[in-house]
C-alpha positions as CSV (number, residue, x, y, z in Angstrom):
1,X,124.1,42.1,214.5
2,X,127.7,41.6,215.3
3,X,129.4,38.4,216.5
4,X,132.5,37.5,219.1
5,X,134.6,35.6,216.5
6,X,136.6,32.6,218.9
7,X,140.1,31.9,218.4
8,X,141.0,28.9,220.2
9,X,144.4,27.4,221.9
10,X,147.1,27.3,218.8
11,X,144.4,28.9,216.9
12,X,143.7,31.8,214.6
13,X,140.8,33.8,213.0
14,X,139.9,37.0,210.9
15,X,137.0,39.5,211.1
16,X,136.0,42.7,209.6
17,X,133.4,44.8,211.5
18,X,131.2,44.9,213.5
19,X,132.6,41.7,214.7
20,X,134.9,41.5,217.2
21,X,137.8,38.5,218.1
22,X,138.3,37.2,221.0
23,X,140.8,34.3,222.9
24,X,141.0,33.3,226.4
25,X,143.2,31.4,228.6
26,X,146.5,33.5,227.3
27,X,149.1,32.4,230.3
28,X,152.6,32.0,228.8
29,X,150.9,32.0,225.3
30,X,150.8,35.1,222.8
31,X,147.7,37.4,221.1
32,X,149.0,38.4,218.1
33,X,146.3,40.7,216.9
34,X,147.2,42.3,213.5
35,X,144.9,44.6,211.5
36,X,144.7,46.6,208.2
37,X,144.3,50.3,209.3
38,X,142.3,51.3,206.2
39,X,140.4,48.1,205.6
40,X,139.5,47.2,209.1
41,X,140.3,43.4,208.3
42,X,141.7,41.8,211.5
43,X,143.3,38.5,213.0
44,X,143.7,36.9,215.9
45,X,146.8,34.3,216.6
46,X,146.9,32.4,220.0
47,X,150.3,31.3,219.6
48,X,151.6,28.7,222.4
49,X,155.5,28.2,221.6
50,X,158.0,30.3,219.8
51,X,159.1,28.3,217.1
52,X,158.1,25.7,215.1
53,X,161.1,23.4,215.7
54,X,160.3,22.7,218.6
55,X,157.4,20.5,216.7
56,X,157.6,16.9,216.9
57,X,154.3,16.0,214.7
58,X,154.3,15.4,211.2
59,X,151.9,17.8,209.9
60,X,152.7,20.9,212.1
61,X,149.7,23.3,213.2
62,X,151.0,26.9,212.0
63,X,148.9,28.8,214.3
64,X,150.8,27.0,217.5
65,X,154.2,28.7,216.9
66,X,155.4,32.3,216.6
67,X,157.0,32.1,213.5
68,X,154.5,29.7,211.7
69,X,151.4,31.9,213.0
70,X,151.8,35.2,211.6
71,X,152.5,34.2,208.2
72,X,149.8,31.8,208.4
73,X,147.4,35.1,209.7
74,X,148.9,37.6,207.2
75,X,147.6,34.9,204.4
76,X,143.8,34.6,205.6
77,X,144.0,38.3,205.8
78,X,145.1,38.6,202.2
79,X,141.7,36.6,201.2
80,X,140.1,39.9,202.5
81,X,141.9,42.4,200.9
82,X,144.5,43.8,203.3
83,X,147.2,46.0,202.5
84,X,150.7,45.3,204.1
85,X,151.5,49.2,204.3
86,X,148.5,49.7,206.6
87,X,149.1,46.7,208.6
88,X,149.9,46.8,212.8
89,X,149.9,44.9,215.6
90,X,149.2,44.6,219.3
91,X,149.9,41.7,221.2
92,X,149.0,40.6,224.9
93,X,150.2,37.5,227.0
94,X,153.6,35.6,227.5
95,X,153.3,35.4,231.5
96,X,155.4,33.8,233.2
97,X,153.0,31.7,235.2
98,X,155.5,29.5,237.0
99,X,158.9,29.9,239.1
100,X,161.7,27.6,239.0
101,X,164.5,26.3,241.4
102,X,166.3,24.6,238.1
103,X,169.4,25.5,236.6
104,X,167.9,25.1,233.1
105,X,165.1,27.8,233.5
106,X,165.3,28.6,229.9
107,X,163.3,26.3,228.5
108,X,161.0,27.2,231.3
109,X,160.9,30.8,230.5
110,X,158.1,29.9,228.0
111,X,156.7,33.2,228.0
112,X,159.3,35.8,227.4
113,X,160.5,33.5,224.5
114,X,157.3,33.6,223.3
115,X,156.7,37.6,223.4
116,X,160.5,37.7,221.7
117,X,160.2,35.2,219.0
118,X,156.4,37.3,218.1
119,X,158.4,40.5,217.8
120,X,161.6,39.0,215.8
121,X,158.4,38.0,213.7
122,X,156.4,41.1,213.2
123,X,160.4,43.0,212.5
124,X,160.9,40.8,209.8
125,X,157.8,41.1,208.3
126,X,158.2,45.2,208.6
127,X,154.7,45.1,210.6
128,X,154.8,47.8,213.6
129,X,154.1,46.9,217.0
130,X,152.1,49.9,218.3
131,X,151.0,48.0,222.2
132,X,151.9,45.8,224.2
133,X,150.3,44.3,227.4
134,X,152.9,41.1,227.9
135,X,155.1,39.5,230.7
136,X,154.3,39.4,234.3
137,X,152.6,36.3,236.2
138,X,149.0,36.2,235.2
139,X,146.3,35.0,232.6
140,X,144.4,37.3,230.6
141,X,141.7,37.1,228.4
142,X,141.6,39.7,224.9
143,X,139.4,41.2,222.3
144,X,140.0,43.2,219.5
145,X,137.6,45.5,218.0
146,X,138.6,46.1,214.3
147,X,136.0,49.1,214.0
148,X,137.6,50.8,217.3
149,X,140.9,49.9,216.9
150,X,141.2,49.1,220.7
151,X,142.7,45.7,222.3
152,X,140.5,45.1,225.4
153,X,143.0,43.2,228.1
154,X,140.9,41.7,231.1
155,X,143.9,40.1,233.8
156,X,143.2,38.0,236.4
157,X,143.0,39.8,239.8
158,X,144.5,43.1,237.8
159,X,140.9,44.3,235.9
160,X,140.3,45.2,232.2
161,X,142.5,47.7,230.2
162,X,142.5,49.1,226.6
163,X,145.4,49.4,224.6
């Protein structure tokens, strides 16, 4: 019997099959799926800002920022028994759901920075990014299969594709 494993808003998750992982509500925020091509361990990051910085708490949650989030997945996928030379990634997301008349539209361009600071990440950490289904103005919702391989994308208004 296999489950839908949730990964919430500054979230993250692993499964191993058949369970799959899923996050909704991706606008100008990241899916940062990475997965062990011989073990079959996945994870799931639903990362909302690209760098941790920008944090004004205390005690800062990882999974919110690009550069917290992937570190923090790569070490609940160790607990499982990945190996980095099989890892990759797919990630889906960073729209840019708004449009601004301001001068100071960087800070606004919360997506694109967001899909940048991700792949700066994933370089560093010598993981390949295989797909992409980023940028553009709309939500989607994602699910990874680890057994398949396959990133399902639904978009709002645009359908469902696989990557």
């Amino acid at each position: 019997m296999s489950e839908v494993i949730k990964v919430g808003m500054a979230d993250l998750q692993v499964v191993t099959p058949p369970n799959t992982i899923r996050t909704s509500g991706l606008g100008s925020c990241v899916g940062v799926v990475i997965y062990d091509d011989t073990s079959l361990v996945a994870g799931m990051a639903h990362v909302m800002l690209p760098t941790s910085s920008l944090s004004r708490q205390e005690k800062t949650n990882e999974a919110k920022y690009a550069d917290t989030a992937i570190p923090a997945l790569l070490f609940e996928m160790e607990k499982l028994g990945i190996r980095h030379y099989s890892l990759k990634a797919k990630i889906a997301g960073g729209a840019q759901m708004f449009s601004f008349s301001t001068g100071n539209s960087d800070l606004m361009r919360i997506g694109p920075r967001n899909v940048e600071a991700v792949k700066e990440k994933l370089k560093e950490l010598r993981i390949p990014l295989i797909a992409e289904d980023v940028g553009g103005k709309s939500g989607r919702t994602i699910e990874f299969n680890p057994k398949t391989k396959l990133l399902n994308i639904r978009t709002v208004n645009k359908g469902t594709t696989e990557i």
